[in-house]
C-alpha positions in Angstrom: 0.0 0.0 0.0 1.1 3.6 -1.2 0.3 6.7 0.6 -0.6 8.4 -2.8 0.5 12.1 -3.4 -0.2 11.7 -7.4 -2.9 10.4 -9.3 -5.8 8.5 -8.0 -6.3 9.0 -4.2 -7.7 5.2 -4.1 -5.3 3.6 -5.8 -2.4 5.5 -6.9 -3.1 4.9 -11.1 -2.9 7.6 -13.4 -6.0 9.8 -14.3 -7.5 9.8 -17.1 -8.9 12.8 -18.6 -12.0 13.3 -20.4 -12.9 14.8 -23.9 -15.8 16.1 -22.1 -17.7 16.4 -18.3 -19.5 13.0 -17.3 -21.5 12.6 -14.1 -19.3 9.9 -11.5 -20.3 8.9 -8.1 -17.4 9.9 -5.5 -16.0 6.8 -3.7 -16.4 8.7 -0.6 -18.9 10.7 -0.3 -21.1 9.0 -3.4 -22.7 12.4 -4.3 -23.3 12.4 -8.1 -20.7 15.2 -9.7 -19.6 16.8 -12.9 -15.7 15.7 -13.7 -13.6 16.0 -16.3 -11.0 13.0 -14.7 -11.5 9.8 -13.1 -8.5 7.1 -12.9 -7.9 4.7 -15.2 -9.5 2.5 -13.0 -12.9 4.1 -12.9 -12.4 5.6 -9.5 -13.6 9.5 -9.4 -13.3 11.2 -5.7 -14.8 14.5 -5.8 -12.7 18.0 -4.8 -14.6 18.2 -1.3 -13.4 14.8 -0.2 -9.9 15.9 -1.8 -9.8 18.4 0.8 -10.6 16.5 3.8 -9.0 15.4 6.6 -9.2 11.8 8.0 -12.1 12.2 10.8 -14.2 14.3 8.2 -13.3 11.6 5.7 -14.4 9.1 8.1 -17.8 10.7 9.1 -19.0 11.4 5.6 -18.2 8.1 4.0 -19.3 6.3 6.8 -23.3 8.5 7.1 -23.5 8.5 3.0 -22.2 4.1 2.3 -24.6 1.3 2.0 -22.0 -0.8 2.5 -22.6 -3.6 5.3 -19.2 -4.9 5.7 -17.1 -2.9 8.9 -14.2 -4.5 7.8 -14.4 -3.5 3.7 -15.6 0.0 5.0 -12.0 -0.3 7.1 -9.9 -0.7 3.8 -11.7 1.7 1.8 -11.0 4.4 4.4 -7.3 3.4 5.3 -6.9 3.6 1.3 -7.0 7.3 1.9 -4.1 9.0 2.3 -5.7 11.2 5.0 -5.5 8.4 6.8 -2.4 8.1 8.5 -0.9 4.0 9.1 -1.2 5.0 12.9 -3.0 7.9 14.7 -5.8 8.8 17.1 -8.2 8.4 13.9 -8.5 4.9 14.5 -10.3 5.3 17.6 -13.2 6.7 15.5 -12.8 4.7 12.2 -13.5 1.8 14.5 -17.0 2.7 16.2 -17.6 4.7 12.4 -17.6 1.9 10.5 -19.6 -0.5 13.3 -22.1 1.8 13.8 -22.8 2.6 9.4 -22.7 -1.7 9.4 -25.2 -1.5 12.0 -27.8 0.7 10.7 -27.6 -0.1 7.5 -28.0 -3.9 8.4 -30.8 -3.2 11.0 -32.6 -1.1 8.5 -32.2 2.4 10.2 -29.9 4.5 8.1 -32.0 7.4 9.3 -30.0 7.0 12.6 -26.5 7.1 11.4 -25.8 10.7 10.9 -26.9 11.3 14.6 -24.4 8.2 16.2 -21.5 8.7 14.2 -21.4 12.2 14.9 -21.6 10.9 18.4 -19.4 8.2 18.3 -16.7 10.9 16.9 -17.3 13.0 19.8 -16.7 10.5 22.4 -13.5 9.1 20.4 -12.0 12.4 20.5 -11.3 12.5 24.3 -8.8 9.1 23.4 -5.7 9.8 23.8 -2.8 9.3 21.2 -0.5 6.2 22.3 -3.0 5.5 25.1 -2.1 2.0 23.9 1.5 2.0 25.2 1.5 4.7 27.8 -2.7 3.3 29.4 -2.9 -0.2 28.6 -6.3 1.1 26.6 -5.9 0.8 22.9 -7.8 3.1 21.4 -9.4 0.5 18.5 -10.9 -1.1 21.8 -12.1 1.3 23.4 -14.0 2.1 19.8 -15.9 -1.1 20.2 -17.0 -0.3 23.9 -18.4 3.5 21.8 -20.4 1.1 19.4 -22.0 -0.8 21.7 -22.8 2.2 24.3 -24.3 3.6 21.3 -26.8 1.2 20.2 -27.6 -0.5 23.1 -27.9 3.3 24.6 -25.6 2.5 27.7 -25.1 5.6 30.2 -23.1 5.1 33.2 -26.3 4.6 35.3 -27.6 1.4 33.2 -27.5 -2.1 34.2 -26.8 -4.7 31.5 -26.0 -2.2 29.1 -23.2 -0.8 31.1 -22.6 -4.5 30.8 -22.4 -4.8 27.6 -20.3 -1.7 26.8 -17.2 -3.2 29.4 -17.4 -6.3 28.0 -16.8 -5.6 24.8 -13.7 -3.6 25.4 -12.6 -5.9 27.9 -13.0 -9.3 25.0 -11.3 -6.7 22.2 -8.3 -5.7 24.7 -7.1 -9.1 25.5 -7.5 -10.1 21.4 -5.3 -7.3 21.0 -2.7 -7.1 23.9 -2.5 -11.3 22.7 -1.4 -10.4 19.3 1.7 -8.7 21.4 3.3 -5.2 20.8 4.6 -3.2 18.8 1.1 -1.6 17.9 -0.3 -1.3 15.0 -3.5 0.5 14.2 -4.1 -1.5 11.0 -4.4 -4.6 13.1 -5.7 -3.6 15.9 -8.6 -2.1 13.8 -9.2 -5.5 12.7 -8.9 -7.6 15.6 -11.2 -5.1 17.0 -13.9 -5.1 14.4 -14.0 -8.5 13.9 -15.0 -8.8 17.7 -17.1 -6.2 18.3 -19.3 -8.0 14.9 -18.7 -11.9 17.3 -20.0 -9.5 20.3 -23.0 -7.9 18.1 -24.3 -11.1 17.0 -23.6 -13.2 20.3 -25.2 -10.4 22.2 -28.0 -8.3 20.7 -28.5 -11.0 17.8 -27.6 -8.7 15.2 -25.4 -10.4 12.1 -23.0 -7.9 10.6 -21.4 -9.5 7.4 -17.9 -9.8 7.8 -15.1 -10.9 5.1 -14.3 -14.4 5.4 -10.0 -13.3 5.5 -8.8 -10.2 5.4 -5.6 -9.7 4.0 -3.0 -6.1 5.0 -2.4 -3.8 2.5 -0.3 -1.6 4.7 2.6 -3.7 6.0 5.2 -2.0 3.8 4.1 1.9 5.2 4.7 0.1 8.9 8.4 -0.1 10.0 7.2 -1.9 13.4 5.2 -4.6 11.2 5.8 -7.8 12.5 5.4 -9.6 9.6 4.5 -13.4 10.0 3.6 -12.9 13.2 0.5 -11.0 12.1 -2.1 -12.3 11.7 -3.6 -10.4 8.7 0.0 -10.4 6.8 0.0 -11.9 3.0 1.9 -15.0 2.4 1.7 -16.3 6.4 
């Protein structure tokens, strides 16, 4: 994976430029727009989503998809160079991308603008390397957000308050098993995929998940551990 400067912001190939204006769905945002480029590829992201940075990116991608998939909603966004291979946006990709699979599973995409716009809030008060320097990985925490959120946990509730621990507490220990150095790429997966186990085991809600997900970030990580990931190609 590329963090790509030039050409398509999705996948690095060279625009292609029109003889004239056609109408292209944004990968992003998927507003209908006028463009004279799209990539060779077919991908066409808009000027707005150009322009914005990774917890805007996050938030409109996340309210606008009809995708159902956390974990394919993951990529696409990490494909974005505004998304950095580590940083504090993980802590709201995580509950973003759980609570769009949600609604959109459940059949209440009228709800998501309101969640994720919480969800962002609440993952804003996590702390960058709270991983290392807390113990409380930040991906983790994201899963606890997601189920507050739907379940409509406050610190006063009873099995909801339940709910919202356990979670963290079942995504922590996935993650702190996996061993150090951190990544956010796979501790945005081990985290997804259990928060989707804890949604369906729990509230009986099934969130489709990919089979096997494979990195495409390993080379922009100088910590990777290779092999000893579980999400590395060519284990």
């Amino acid at each position: 994976m590329t963090d790509y400067r030039t050409g398509c912001m999705v996948c690095g190939k060279p625009l292609r430029y029109l003889e004239s204006p056609e109408q292209r769905e944004c990968v992003y945002c998927h507003k209908v727009k006028t463009t004279n480029a799209v990539c060779v590829d077919g991908h066409f992201v808009c000027d707005r989503c150009h322009s914005l940075g990774a917890d805007d990116a996050i938030e409109q991608y996340c309210v606008k998809t009809t995708e159902t998939d956390p974990v394919r909603m993951a990529i696409t966004l990490m494909q974005n160079p505004v998304v950095s291979m580590h940083g504090p946006e993980h802590h709201f990709l995580v509950p973003a991308v759980l609570l769009a699979a949600y609604c959109n599973v459940t059949g209440q995409p009228d709800r998501k603008a309101k969640l994720i716009a919480t969800a962002r809030d609440r993952a804003g008060m996590i702390r960058g390397g709270a991983c290392g320097f807390m113990g409380d990985c930040g991906a983790a925490v994201g899963t606890g957000i997601f189920i507050s959120l739907v379940t409509g946990a406050t610190p006063l509730s009873h099995r909801e308050w339940q709910q919202a621990n356990l979670v963290v507490a079942k995504s922590l220990e996935t993650i702190a098993m996996h061993g150090g150095p951190r990544c956010c790429k796979r501790n945005t997966f081990l985290a997804i995929q259990g928060a989707v186990a804890f949604a369906q085991a729990q509230l009986g809600v099934t969130i489709p998940l990919s089979p096997s997900v494979t990195c495409q970030f390993y080379d922009m990580n100088k910590e990777c551990r290779t092999r000893d990931c579980p999400f590395y190609p060519d284990r």
